[in-house]
Predicted model as a PDB file, atoms N, CA, C, CB and O in Angstrom, pLDDT in the B-factor column:
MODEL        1                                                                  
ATOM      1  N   UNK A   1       0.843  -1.186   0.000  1.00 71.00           N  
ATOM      2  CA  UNK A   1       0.000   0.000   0.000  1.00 71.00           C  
ATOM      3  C   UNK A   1       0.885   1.244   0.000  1.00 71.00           C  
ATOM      4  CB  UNK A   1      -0.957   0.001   1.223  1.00 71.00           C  
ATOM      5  O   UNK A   1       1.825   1.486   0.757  1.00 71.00           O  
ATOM      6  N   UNK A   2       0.413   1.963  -0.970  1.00 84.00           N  
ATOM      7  CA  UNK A   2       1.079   3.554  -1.047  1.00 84.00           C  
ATOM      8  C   UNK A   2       0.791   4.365   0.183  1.00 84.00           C  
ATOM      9  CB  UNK A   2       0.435   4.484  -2.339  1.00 84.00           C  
ATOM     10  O   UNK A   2      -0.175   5.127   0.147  1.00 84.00           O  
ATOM     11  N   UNK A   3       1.388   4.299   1.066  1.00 89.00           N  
ATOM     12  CA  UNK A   3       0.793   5.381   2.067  1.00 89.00           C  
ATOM     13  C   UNK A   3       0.906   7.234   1.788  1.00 89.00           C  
ATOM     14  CB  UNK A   3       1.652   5.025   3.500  1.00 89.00           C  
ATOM     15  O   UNK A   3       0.197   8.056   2.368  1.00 89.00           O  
ATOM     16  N   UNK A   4       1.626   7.450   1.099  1.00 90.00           N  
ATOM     17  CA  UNK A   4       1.239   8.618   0.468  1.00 90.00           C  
ATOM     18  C   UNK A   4      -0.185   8.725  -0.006  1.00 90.00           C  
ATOM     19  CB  UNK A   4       2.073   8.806  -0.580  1.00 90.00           C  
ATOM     20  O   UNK A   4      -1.182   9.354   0.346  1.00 90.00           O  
ATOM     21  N   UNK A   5       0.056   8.040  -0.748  1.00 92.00           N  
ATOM     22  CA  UNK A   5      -1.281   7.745  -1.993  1.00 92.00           C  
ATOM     23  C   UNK A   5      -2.882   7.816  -0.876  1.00 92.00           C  
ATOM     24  CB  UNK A   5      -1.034   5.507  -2.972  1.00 92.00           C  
ATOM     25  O   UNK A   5      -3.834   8.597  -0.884  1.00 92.00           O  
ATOM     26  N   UNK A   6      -2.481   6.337   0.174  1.00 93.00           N  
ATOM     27  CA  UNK A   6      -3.578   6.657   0.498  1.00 93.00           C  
ATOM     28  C   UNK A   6      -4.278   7.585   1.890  1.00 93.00           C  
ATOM     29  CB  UNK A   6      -3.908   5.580   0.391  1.00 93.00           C  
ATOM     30  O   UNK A   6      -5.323   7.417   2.520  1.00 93.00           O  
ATOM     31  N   UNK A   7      -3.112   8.661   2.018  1.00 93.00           N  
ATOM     32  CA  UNK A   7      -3.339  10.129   2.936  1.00 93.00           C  
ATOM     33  C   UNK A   7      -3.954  10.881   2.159  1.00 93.00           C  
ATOM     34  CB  UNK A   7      -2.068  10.987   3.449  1.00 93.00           C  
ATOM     35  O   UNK A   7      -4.921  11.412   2.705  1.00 93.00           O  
ATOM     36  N   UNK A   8      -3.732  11.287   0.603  1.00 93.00           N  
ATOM     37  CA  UNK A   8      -4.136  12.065  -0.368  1.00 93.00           C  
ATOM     38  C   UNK A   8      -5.775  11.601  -0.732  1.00 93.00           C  
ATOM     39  CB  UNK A   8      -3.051  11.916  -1.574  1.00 93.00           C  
ATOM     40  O   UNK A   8      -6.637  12.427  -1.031  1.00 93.00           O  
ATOM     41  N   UNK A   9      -6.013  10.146  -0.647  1.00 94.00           N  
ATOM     42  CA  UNK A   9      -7.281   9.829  -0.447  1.00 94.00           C  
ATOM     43  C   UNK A   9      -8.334  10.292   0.745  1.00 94.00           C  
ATOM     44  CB  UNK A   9      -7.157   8.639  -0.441  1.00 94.00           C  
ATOM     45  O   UNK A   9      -9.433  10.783   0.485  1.00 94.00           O  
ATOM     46  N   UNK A  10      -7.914  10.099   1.901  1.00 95.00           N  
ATOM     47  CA  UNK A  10      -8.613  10.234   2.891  1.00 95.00           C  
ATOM     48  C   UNK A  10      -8.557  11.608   3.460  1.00 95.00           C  
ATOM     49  CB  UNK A  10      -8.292   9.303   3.711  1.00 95.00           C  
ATOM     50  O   UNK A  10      -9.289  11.904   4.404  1.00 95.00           O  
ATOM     51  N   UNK A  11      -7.669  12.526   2.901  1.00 95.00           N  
ATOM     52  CA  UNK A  11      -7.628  13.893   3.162  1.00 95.00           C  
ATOM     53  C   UNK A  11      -8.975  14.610   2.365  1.00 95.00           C  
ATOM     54  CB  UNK A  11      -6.131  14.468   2.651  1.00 95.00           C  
ATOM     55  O   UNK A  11      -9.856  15.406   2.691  1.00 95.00           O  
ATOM     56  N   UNK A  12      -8.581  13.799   1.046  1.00 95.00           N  
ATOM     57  CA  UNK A  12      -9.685  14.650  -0.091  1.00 95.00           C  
ATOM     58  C   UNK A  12     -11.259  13.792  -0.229  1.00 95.00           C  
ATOM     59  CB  UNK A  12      -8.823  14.640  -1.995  1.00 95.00           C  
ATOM     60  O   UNK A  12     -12.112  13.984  -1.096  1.00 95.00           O  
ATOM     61  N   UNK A  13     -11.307  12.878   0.840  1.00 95.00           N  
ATOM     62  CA  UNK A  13     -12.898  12.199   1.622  1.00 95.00           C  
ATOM     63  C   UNK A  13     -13.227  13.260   2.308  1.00 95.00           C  
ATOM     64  CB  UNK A  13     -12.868  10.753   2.808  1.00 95.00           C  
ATOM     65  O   UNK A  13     -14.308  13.841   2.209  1.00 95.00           O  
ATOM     66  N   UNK A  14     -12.279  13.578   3.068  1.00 95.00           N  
ATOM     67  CA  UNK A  14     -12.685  13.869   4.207  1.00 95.00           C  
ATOM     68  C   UNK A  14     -13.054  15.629   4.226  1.00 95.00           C  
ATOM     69  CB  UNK A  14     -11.551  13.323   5.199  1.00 95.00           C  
ATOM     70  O   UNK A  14     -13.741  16.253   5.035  1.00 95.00           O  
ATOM     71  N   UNK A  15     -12.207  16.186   2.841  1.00 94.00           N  
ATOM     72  CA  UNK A  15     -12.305  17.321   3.030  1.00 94.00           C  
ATOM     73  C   UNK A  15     -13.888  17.646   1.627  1.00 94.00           C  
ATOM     74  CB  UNK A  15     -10.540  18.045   2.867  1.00 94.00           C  
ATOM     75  O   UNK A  15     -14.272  18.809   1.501  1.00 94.00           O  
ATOM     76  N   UNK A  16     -14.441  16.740   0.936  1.00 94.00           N  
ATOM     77  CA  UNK A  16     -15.715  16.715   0.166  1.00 94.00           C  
ATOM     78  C   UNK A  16     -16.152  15.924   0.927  1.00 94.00           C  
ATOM     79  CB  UNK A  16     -15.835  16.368  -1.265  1.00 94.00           C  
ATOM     80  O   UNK A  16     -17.323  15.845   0.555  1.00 94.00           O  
ATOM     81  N   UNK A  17     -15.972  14.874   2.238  1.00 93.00           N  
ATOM     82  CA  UNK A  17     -17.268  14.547   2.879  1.00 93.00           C  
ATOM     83  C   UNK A  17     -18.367  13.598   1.921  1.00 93.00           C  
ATOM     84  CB  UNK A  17     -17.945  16.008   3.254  1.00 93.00           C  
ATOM     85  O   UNK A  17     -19.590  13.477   2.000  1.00 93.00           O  
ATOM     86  N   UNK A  18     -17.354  12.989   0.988  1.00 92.00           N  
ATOM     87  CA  UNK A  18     -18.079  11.932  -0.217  1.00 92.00           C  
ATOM     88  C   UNK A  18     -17.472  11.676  -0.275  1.00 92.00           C  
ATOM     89  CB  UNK A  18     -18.675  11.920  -1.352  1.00 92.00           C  
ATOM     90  O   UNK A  18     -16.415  12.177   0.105  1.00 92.00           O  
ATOM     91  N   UNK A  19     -17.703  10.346  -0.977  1.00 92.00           N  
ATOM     92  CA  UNK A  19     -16.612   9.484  -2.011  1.00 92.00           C  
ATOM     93  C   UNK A  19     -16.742   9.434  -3.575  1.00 92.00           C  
ATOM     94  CB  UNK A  19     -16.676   7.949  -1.655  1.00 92.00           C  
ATOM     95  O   UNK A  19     -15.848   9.109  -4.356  1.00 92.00           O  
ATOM     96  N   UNK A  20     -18.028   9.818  -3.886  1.00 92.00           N  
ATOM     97  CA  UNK A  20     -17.922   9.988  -4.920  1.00 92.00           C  
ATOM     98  C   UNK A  20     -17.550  11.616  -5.652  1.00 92.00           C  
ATOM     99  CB  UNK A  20     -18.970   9.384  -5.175  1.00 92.00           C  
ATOM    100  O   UNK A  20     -17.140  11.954  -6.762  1.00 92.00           O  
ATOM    101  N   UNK A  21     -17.874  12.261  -4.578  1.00 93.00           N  
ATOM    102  CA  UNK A  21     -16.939  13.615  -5.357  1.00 93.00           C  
ATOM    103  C   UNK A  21     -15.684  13.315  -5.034  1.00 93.00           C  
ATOM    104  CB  UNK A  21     -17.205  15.293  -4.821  1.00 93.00           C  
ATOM    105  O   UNK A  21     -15.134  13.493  -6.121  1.00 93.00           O  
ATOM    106  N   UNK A  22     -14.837  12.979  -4.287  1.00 94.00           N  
ATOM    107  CA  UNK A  22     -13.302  12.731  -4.073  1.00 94.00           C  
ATOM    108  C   UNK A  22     -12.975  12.022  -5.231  1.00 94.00           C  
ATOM    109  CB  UNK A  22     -12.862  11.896  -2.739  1.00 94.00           C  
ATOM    110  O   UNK A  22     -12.009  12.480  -5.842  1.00 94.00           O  
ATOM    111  N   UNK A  23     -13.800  10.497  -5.958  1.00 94.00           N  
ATOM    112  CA  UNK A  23     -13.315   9.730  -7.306  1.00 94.00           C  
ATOM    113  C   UNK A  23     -13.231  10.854  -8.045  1.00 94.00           C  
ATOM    114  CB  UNK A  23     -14.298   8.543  -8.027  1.00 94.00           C  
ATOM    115  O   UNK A  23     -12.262  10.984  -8.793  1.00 94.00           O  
ATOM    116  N   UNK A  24     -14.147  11.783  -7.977  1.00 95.00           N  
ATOM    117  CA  UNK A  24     -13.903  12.606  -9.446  1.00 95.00           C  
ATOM    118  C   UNK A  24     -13.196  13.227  -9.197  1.00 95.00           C  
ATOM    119  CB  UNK A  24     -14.798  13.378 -10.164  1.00 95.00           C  
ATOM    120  O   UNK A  24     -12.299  13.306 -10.037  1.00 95.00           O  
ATOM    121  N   UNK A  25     -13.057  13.997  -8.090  1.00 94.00           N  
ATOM    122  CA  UNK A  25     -11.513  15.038  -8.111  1.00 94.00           C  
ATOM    123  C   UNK A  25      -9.966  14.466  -8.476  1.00 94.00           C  
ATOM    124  CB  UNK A  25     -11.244  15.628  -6.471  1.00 94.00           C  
ATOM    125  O   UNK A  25      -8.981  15.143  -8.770  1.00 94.00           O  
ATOM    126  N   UNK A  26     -10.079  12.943  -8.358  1.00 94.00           N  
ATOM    127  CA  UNK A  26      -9.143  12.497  -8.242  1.00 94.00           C  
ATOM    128  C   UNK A  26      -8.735  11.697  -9.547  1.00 94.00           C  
ATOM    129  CB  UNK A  26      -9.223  11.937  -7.140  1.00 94.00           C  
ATOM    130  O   UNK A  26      -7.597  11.512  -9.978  1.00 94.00           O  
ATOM    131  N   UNK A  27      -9.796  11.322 -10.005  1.00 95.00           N  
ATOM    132  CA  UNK A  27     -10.219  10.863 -11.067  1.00 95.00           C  
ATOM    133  C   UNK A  27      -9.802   9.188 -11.135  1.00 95.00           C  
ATOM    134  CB  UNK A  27      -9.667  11.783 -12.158  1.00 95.00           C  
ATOM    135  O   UNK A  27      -9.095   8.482 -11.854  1.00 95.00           O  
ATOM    136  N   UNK A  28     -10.632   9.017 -10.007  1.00 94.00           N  
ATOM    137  CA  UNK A  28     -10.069   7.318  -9.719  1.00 94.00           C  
ATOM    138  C   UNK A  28     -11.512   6.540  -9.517  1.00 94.00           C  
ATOM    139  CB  UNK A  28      -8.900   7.082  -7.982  1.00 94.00           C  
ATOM    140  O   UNK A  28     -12.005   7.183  -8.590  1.00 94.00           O  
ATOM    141  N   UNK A  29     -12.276   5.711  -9.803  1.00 95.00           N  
ATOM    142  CA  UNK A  29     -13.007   5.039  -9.607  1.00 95.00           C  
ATOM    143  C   UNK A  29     -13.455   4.802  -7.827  1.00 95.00           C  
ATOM    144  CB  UNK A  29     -12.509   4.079 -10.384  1.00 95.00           C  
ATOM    145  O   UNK A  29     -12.684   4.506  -6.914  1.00 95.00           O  
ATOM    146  N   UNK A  30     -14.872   5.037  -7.755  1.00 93.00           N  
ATOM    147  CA  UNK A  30     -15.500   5.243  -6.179  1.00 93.00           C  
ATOM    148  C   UNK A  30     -14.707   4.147  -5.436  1.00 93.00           C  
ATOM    149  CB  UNK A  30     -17.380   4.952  -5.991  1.00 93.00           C  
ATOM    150  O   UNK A  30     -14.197   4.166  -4.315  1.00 93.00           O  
ATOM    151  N   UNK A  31     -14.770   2.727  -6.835  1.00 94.00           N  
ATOM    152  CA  UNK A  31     -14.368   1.651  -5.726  1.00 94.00           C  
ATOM    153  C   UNK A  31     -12.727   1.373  -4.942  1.00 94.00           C  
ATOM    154  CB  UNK A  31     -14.715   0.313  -6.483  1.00 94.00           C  
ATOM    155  O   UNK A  31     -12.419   0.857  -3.868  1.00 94.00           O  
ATOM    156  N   UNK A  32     -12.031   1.897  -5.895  1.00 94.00           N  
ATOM    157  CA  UNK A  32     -10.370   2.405  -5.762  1.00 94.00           C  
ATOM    158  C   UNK A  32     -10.444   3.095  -4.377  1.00 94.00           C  
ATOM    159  CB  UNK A  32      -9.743   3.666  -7.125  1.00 94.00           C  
ATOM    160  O   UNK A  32      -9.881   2.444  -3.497  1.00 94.00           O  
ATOM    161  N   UNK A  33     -11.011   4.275  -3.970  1.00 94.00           N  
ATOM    162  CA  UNK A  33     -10.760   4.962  -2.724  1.00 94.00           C  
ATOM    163  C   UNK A  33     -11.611   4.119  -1.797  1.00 94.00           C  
ATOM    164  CB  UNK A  33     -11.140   6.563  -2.736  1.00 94.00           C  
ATOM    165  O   UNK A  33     -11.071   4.025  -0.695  1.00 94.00           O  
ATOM    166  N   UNK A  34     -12.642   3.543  -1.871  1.00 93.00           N  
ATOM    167  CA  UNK A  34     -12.972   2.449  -0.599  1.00 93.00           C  
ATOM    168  C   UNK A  34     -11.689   1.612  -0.164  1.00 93.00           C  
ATOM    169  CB  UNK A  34     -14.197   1.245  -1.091  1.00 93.00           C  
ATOM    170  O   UNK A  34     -11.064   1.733   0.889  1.00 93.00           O  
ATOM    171  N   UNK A  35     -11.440   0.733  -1.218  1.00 95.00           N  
ATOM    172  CA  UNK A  35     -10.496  -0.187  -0.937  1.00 95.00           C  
ATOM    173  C   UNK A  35      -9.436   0.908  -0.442  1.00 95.00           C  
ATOM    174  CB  UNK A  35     -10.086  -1.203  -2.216  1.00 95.00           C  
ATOM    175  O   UNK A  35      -9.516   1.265   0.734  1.00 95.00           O  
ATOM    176  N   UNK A  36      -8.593   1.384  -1.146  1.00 95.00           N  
ATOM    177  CA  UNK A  36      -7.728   2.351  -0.261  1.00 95.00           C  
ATOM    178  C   UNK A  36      -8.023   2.438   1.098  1.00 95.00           C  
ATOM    179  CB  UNK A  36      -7.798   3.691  -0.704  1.00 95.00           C  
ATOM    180  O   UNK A  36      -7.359   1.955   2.015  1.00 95.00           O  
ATOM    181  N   UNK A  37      -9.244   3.198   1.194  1.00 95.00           N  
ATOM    182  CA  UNK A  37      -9.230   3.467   2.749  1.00 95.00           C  
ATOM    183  C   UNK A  37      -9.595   2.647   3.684  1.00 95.00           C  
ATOM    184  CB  UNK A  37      -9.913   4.401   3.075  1.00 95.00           C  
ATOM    185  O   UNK A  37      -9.241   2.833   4.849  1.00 95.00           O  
ATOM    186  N   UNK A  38     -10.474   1.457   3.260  1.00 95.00           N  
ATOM    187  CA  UNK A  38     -10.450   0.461   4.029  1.00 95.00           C  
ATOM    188  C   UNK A  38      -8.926  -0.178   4.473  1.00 95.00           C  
ATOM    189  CB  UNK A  38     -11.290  -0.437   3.351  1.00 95.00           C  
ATOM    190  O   UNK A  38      -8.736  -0.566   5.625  1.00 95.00           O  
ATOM    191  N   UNK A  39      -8.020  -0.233   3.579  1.00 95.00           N  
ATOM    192  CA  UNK A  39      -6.907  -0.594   3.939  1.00 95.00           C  
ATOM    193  C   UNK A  39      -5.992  -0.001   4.675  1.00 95.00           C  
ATOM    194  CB  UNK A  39      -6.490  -0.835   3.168  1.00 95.00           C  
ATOM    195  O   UNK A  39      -5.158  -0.491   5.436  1.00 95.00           O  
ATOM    196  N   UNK A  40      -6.320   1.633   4.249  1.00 95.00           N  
ATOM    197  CA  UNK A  40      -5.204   2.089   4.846  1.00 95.00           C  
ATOM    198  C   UNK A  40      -6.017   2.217   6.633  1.00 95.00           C  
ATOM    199  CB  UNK A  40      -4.562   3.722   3.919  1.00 95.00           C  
ATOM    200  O   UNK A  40      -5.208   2.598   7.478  1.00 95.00           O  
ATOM    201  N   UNK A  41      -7.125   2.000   7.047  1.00 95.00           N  
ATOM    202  CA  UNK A  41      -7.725   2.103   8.478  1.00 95.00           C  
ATOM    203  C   UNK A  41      -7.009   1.021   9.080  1.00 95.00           C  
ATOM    204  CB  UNK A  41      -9.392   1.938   8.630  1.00 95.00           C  
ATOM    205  O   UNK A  41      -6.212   1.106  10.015  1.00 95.00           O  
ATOM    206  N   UNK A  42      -7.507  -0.411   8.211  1.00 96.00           N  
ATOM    207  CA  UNK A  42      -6.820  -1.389   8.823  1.00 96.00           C  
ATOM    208  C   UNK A  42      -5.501  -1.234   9.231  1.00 96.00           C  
ATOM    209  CB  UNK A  42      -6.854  -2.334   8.136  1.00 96.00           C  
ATOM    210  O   UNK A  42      -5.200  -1.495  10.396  1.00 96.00           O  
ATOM    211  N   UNK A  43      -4.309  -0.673   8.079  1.00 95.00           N  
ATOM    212  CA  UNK A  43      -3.073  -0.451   8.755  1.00 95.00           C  
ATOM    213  C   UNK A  43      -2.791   0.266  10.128  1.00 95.00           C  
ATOM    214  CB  UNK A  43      -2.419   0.164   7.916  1.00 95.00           C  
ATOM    215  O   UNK A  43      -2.089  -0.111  11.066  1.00 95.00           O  
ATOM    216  N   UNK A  44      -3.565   1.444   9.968  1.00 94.00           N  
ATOM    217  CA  UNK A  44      -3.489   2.141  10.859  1.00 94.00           C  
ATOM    218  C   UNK A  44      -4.026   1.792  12.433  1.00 94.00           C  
ATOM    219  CB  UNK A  44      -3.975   3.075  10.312  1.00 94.00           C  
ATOM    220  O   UNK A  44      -3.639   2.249  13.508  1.00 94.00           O  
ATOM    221  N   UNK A  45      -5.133   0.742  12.105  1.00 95.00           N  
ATOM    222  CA  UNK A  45      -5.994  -0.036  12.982  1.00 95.00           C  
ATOM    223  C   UNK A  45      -6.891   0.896  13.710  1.00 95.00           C  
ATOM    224  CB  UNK A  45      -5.192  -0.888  13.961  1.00 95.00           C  
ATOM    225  O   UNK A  45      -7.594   0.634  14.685  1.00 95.00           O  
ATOM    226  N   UNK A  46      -6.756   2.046  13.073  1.00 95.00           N  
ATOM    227  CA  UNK A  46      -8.414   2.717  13.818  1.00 95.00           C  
ATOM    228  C   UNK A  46      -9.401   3.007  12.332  1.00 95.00           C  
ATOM    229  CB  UNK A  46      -8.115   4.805  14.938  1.00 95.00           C  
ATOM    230  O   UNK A  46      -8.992   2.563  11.259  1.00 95.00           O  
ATOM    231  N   UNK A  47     -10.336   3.562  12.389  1.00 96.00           N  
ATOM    232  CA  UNK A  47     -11.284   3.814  12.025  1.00 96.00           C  
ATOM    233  C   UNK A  47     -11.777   5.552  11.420  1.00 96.00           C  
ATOM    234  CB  UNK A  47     -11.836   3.246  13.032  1.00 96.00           C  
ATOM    235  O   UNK A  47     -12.680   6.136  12.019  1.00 96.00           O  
ATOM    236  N   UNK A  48     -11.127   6.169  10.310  1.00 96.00           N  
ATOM    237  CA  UNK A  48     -11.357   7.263  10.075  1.00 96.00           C  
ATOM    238  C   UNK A  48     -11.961   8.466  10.217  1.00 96.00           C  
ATOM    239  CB  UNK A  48     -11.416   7.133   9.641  1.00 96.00           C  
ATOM    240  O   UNK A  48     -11.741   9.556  10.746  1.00 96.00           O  
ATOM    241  N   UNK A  49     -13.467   7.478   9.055  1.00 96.00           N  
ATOM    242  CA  UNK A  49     -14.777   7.848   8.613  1.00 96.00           C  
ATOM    243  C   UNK A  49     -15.590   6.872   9.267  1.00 96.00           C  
ATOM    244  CB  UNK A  49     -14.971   7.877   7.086  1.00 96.00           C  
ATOM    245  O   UNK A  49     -15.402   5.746   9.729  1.00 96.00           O  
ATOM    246  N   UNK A  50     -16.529   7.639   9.163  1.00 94.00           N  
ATOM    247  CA  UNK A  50     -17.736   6.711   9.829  1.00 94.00           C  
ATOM    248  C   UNK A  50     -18.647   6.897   8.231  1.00 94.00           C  
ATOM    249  CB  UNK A  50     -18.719   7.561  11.694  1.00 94.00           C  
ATOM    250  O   UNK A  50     -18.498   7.863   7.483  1.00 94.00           O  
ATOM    251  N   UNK A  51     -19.273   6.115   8.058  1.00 91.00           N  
ATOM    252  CA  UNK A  51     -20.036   5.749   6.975  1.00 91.00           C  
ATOM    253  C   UNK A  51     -21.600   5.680   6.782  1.00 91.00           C  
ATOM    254  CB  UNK A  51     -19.622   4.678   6.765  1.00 91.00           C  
ATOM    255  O   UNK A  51     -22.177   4.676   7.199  1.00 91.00           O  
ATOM    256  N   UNK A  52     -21.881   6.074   6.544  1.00 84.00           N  
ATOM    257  CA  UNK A  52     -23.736   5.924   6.255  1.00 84.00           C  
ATOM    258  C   UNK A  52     -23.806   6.005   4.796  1.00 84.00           C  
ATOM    259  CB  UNK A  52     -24.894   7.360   6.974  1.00 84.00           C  
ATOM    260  O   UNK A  52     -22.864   6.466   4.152  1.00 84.00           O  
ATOM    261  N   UNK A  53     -25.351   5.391   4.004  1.00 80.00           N  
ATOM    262  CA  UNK A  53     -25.601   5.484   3.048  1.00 80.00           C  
ATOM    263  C   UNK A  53     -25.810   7.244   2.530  1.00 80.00           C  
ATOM    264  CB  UNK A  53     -26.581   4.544   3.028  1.00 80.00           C  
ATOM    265  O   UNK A  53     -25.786   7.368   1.306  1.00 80.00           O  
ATOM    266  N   UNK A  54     -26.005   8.553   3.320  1.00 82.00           N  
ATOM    267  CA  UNK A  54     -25.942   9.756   2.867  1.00 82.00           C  
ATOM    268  C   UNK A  54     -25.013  10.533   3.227  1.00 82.00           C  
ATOM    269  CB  UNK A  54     -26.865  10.278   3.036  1.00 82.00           C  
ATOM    270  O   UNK A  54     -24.654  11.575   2.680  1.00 82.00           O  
ATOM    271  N   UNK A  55     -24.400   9.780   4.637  1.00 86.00           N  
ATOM    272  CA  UNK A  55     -23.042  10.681   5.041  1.00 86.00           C  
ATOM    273  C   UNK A  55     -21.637  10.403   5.581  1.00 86.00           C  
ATOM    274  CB  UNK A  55     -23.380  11.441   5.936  1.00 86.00           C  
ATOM    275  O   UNK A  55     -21.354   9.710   6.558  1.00 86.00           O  
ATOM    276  N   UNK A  56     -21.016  10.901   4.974  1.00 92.00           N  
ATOM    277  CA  UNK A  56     -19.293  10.731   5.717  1.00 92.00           C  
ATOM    278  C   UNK A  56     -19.042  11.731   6.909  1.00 92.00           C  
ATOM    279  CB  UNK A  56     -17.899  11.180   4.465  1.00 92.00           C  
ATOM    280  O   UNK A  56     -19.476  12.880   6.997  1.00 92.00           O  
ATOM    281  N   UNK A  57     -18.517  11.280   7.502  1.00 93.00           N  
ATOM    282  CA  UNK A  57     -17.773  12.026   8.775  1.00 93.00           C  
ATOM    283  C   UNK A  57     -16.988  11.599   9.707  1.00 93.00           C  
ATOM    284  CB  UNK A  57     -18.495  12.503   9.519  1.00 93.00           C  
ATOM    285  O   UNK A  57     -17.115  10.548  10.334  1.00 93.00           O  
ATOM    286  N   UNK A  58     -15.946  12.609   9.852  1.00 95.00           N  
ATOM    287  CA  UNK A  58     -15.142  11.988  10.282  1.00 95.00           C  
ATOM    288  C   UNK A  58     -14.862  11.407  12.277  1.00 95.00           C  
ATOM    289  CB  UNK A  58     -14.260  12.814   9.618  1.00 95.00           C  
ATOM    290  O   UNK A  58     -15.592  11.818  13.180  1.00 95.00           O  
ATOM    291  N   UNK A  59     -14.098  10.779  12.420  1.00 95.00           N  
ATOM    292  CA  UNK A  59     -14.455  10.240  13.586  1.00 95.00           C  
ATOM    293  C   UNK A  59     -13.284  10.819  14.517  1.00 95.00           C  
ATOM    294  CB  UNK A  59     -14.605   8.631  13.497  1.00 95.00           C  
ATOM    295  O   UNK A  59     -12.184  11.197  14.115  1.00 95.00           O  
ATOM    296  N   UNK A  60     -13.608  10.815  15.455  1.00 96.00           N  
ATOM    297  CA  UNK A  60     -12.082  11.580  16.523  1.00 96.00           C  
ATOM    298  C   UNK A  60     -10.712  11.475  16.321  1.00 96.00           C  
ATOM    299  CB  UNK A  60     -11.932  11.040  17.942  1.00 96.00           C  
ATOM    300  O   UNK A  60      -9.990  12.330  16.833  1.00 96.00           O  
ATOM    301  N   UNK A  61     -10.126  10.384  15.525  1.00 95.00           N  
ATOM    302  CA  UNK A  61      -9.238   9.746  15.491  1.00 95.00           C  
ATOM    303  C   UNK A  61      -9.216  10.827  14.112  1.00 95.00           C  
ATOM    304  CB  UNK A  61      -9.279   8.087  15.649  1.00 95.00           C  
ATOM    305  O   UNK A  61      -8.442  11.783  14.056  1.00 95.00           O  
ATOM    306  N   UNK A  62     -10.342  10.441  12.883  1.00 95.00           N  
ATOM    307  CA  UNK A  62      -9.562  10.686  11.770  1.00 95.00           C  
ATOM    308  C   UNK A  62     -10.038  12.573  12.033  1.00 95.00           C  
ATOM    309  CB  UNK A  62     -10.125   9.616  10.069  1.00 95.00           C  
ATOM    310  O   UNK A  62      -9.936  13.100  10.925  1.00 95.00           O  
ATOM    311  N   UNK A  63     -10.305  13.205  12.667  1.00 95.00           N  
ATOM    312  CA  UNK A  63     -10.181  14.499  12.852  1.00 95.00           C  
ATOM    313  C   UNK A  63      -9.125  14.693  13.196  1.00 95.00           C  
ATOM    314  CB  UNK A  63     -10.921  15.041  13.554  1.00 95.00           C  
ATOM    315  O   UNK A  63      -8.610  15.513  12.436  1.00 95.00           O  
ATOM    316  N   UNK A  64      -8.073  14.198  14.415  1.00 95.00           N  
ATOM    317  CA  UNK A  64      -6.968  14.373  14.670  1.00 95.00           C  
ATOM    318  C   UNK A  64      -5.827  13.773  13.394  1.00 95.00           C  
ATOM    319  CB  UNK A  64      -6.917  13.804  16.007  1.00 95.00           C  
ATOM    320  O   UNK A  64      -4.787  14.402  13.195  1.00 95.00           O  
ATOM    321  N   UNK A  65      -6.149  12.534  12.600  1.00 95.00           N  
ATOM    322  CA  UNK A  65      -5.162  12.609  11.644  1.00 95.00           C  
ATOM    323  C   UNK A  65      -5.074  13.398  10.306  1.00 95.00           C  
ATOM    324  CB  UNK A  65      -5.030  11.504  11.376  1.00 95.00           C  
ATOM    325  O   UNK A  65      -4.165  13.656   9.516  1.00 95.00           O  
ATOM    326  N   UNK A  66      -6.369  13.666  10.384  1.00 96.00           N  
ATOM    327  CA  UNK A  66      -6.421  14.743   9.518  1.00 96.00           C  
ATOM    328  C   UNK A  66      -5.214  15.976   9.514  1.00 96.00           C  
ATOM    329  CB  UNK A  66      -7.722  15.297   9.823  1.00 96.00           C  
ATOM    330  O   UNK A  66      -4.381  16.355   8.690  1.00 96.00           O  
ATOM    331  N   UNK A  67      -5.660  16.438  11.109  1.00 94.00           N  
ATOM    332  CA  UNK A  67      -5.005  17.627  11.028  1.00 94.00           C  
ATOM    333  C   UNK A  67      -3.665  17.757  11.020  1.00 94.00           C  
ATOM    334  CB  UNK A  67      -5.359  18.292  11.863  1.00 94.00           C  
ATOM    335  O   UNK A  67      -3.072  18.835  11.008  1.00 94.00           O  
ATOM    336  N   UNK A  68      -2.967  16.243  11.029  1.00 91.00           N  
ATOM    337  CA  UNK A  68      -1.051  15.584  10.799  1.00 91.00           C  
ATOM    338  C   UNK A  68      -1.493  15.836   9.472  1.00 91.00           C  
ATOM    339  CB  UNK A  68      -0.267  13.533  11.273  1.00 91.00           C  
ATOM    340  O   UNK A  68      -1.162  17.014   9.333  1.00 91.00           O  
ATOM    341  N   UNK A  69      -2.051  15.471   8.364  1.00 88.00           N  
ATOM    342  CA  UNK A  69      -1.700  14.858   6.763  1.00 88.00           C  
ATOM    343  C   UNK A  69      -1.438  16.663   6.614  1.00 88.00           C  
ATOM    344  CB  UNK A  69      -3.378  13.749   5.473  1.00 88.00           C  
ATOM    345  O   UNK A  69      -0.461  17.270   6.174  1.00 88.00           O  
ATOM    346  N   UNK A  70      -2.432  17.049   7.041  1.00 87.00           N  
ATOM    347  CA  UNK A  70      -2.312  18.656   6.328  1.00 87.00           C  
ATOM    348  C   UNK A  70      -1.395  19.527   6.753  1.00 87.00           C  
ATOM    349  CB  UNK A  70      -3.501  19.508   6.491  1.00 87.00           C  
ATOM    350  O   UNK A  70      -1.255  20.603   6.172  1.00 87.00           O  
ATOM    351  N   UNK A  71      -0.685  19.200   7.766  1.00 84.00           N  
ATOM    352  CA  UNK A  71       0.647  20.006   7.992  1.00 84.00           C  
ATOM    353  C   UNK A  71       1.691  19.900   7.020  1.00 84.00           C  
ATOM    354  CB  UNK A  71       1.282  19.629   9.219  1.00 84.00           C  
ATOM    355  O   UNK A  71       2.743  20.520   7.173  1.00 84.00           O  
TER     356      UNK A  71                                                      
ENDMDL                                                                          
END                                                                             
């Protein structure tokens, strides 16, 4: 796993709060940034985003890693 690659994912989830506007900004297929970020949580072993069928948001953990990727 690219861990660059997949900070640049979960930065640009987290900062459109979708996944499908992040595929298009990124121009990568919806299912590409799931898998990404499912993987890169597992590495990390916490839990980002929290998920619903209308909303993303982020969870304590990925609020605080958020605010590391963007430094």
């Amino acid at each position: 796993m690219d861990q660059v690659k997949a900070m640049k994912v979960f930065v640009r989830i987290y900062e459109r709060s979708s996944f499908t506007v992040a595929a298009e900004d990124l121009n990568l297929p919806r299912a590409t940034l799931t898998h990404t970020l499912n993987q890169f949580e597992a590495w990390l072993g916490t839990r980002l985003l929290e998920r619903s069928t209308r909303k993303v948001r982020p969870t304590l953990d990925g609020e605080a890693y958020y605010l590391r990727c963007v430094q």
